[in-house]
N, C-alpha and C positions, 0 to 999 in steps of 0.2 A: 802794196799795190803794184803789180807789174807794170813795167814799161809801156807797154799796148794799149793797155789800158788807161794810162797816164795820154799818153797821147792824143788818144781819141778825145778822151775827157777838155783836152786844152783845145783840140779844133771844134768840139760843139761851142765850148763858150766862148771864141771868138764868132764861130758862125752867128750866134745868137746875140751878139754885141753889132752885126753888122747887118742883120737883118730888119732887126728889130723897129727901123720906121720905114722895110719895104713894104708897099701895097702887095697883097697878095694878085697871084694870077687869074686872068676869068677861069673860073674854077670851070664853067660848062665845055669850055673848049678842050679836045684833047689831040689837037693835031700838032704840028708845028715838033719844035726839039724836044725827043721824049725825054732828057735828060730834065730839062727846065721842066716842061708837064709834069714830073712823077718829085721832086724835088720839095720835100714834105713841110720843110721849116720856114722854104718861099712861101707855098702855098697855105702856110697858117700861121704868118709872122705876123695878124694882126687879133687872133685869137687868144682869149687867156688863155693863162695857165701857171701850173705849180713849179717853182723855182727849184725845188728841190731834185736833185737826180738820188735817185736810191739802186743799191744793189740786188737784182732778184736772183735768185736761182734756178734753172729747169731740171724741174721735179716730173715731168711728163712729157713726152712727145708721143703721139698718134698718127692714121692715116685715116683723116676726116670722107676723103675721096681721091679718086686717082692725083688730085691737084693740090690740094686743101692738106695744110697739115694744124692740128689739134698741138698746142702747145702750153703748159700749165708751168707758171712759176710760183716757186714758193716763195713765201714772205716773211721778214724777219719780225718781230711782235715789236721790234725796235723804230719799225717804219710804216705799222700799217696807218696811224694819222695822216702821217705824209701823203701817203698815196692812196689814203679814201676819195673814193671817185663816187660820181652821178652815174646814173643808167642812161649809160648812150655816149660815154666819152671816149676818150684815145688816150693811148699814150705816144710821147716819145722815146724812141730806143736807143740808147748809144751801144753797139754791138764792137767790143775789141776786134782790131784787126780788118773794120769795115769803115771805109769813113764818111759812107753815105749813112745819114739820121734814118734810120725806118718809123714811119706812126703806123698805128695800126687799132683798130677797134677795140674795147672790153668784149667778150661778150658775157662773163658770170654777172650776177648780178652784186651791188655795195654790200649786200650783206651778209653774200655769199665771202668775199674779200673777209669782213670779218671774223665769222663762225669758221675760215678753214683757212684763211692766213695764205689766199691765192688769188694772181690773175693768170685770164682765160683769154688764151686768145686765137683766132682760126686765120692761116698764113694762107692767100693762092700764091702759085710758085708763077715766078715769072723772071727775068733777066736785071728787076731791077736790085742790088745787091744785097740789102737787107731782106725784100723774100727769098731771094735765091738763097741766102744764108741759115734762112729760118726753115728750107723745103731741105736741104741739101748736107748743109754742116752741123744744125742744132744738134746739139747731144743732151741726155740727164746730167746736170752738174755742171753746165753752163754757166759763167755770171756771167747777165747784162747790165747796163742801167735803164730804167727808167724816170720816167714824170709825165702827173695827168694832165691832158690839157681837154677844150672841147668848148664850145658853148651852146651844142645842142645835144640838150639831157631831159631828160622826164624826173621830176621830185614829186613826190608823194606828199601832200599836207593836209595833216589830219584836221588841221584847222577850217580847210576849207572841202565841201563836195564834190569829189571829183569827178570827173566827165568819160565819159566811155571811150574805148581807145582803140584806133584803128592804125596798124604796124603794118605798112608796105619793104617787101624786101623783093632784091632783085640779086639770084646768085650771093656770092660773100658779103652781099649788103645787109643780108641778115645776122649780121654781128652785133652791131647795136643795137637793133631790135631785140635780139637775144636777152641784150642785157635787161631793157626795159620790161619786155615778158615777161622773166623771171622773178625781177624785181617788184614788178604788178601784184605776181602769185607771192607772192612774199607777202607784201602789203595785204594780200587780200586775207591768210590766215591770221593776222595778226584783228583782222577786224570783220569779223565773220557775223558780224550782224546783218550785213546786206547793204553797208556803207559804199563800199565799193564797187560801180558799176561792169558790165562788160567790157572784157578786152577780145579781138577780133583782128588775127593775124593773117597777113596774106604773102605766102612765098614762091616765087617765082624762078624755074629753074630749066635749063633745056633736056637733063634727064634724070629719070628718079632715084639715081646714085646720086647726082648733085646737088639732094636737098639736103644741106648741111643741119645738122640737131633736130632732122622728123621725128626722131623716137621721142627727144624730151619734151619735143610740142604739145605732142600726142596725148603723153602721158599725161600731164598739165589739161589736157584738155578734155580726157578722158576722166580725170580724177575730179572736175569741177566744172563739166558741163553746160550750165546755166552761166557761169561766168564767164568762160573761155574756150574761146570759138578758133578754127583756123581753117585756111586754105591751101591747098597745095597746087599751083599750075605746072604743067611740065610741057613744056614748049617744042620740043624737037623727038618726042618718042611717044609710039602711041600706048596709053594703058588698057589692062582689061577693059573691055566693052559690057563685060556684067556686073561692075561695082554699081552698088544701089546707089541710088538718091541721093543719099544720107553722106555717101561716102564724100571724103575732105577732095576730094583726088579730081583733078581736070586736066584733060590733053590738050591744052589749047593756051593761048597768052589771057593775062588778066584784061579785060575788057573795060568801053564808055559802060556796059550794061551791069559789068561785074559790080565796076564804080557805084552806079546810085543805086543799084541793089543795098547794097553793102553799106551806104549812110543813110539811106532812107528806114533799113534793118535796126540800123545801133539807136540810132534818132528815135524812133518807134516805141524800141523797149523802155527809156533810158526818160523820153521825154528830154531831152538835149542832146544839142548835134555833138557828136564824137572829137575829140582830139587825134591827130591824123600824124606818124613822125612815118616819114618815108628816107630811105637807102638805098644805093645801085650807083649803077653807072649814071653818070648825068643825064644821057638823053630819057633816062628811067625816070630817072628823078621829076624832071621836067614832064615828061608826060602825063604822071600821076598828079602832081602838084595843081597844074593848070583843070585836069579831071576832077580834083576832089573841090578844090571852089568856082566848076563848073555847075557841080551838083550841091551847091550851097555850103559849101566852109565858108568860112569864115579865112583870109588869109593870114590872121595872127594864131589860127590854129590848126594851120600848118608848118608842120617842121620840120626840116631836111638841113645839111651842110653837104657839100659838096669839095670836099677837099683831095678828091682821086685823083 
């Protein structure tokens, strides 16, 4: 093991020895020291998670969008226990040579992790040094380390009937949603009697470059239509003015009306209110939150973490 890499390895686990009974930060606030605001392990030292760091390798790097970079590592068969995750979790990064912790979303789905031995993950670039490492310096044949942590996941139990599912995303907040979508369509082939209710995704972006994974949405959505639904807002561009009805596509912010359209819809088909995991920037978060058990959630089926 190189030096660099030794190093870093010795200041996470003292970080994590020194943290470990901080209260985290009001996650909704993002003002004040951006340094302490974006500071991943303050802000989730009281979250579980896997003790284990493991070695991954980049087997892919892409350009998701001008910002967004697409980054796939591969997995040793030696670690995928380890690092079997939930739909909707995080990892922590230890990046050699960086010694700010990066966390960052899943977006493939657990069983994707298993059938192809990868995590999936979508970087925006920004100044602080783990994105900036993942936009700027990632290469194929990188090693980082990893561990999953998170306590907000969606689990599939075949034991019990599950609820129809409504995924709010805001820009890059559609990472875990990713995960849980896919993960959904997963579960649903697996049980294709009609066990599995409607899932009904909603993503929200200021241009139609910036909808990060439209095509596999789509796709999903278009190959199983009765089960899975989506929306696409685009906030700052306007679209054609002759896409029909039918069409996914709206020039406009998600709305109060979109909202109980939207639960009153899943409610309807489903005969039970919908389970609701929302993503974004905090004030997204928050505004969706307070909207979906305006229009009757329930608050223990609402689910968001706010650790940005």
């Amino acid at each position: 093991m190189n030096r660099g890499l030794l190093k870093t390895r010795f200041l996470f686990h003292s970080l994590t020895r020194r943290l470990i009974s901080v209260r985290p930060a009001v996650m909704s606030n993002q003002s004040g020291d951006d340094d302490k605001c974006r500071d991943h392990l303050k802000r989730t030292a009281s979250t579980p998670r896997l003790q284990t760091l493991c070695p991954v390798t980049v087997s892919e790097v892409s350009d998701l969008s001008s910002t967004v970079k697409g980054i796939t590592f591969q997995i040793s068969r030696h670690y995928l226990e380890e690092l079997h995750f939930k739909a909707g979790q995080w990892v922590d990064m230890i990046i050699p040579g960086v010694e700010t912790v990066g966390g960052f979303s899943i977006c493939n789905s657990p069983s994707d992790l298993m059938k192809n031995h990868r995590i999936v993950l979508a970087v925006k670039n920004s100044e602080h040094p783990p994105a900036h490492w993942c936009n700027t310096k990632c290469r194929v044949g990188d090693q980082v380390q990893v561990r999953v942590g998170g306590n907000c996941f969606y689990e599939f139990d075949p034991k019990q009937q599950p609820r129809p599912l409504l995924l709010i995303g805001g820009g890059v907040g559609i990472n875990p949603l990713l995960s849980i979508f896919m993960y959904r369509s997963d579960m649903y082939g697996l049980h294709r009697s009609g066990d599995v209710p409607r899932t009904h995704l909603v993503l929200t972006a200021r241009k139609k470059s910036e909808l990060l994974f439209e095509n596999q949405i789509t796709s999903v959505c278009e190959s199983n239509p009765a089960a899975f639904t989506c929306r696409f807002h685009v906030t700052k561009e306007q679209l054609s003015t002759c896409q029909p009805p039918s069409s996914p596509y709206r020039s406009r912010r998600f709305t109060p009306e979109d909202m109980e359209e939207t639960i009153s819809g899943l409610t309807a088909v489903d005969s039970v209110s919908p389970e609701c995991y929302i993503c974004g920037p905090p004030p997204f978060i928050e505004r969706c939150a307070d909207l979906a058990t305006e229009f009757g959630l329930d608050k223990n089926l609402v689910h968001y973490e706010k650790w940005w």
